[in-house]
N, C-alpha and C positions, 0 to 999 in steps of 0.2 A: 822774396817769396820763392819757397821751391817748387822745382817741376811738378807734375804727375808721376805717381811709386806705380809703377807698372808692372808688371812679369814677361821678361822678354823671352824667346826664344832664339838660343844660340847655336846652328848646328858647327860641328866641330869634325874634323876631315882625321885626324890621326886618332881619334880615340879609341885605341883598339882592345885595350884589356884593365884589367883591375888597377893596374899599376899606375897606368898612365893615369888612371880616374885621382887614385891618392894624391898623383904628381899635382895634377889639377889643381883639387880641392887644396891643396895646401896652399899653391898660389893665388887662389881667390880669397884662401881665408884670413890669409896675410895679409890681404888686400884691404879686410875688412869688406868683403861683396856678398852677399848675401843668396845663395846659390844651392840648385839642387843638379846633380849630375846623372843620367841616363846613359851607361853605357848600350844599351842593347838598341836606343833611338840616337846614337852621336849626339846627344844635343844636351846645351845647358841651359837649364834654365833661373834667371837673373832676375831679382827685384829689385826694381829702383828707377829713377828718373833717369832721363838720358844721358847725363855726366856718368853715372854708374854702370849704364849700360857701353859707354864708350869702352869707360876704364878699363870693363872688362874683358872685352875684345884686345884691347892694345895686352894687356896682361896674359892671356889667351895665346897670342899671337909670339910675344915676347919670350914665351918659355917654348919655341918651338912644335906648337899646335896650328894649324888653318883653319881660321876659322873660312866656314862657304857659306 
C-alpha cells in the first residue's frame, strides 16, 4: 500500500535567480518528482508520499542547494 500523495512545502536557502530555478527543476525532473518552484517565496513545492518527499530533499541538498 502506498503512503498518502500530499503537497509538501520545501523551503530552499540558495534559491536566488532564474538560473538556479532551471538548475533545480532539472534535478527533480530527472528525479521523476513532481514539483512546482517559487523563486520569489524560496520554496518548493512537492507532491507525493513521504519517500518522495525525502527524495527530494536529499536531491535538493545533493546538487548544492540548503534546504531550511
Amino acid at each position: 500500500m502506498r503512503g498518502i500523495i500530499m503537497t509538501s512545502i520545501i523551503m530552499v536557502k540558495d534559491l536566488l535567480n532564474e538560473e538556479r530555478v532551471k538548475t533545480l527543476a532539472y534535478v527533480l525532473d530527472n528525479a521523476g518528482i513532481q514539483h512546482e518552484i517559487h523563486l520569489s517565496q524560496s520554496v518548493v513545492l512537492v507532491d507525493g508520499d513521504n519517500d518522495v518527499i525525502r527524495k527530494a530533499k536529499q536531491m535538493i541538498s545533493e546538487h548544492g542547494f540548503e534546504v531550511i
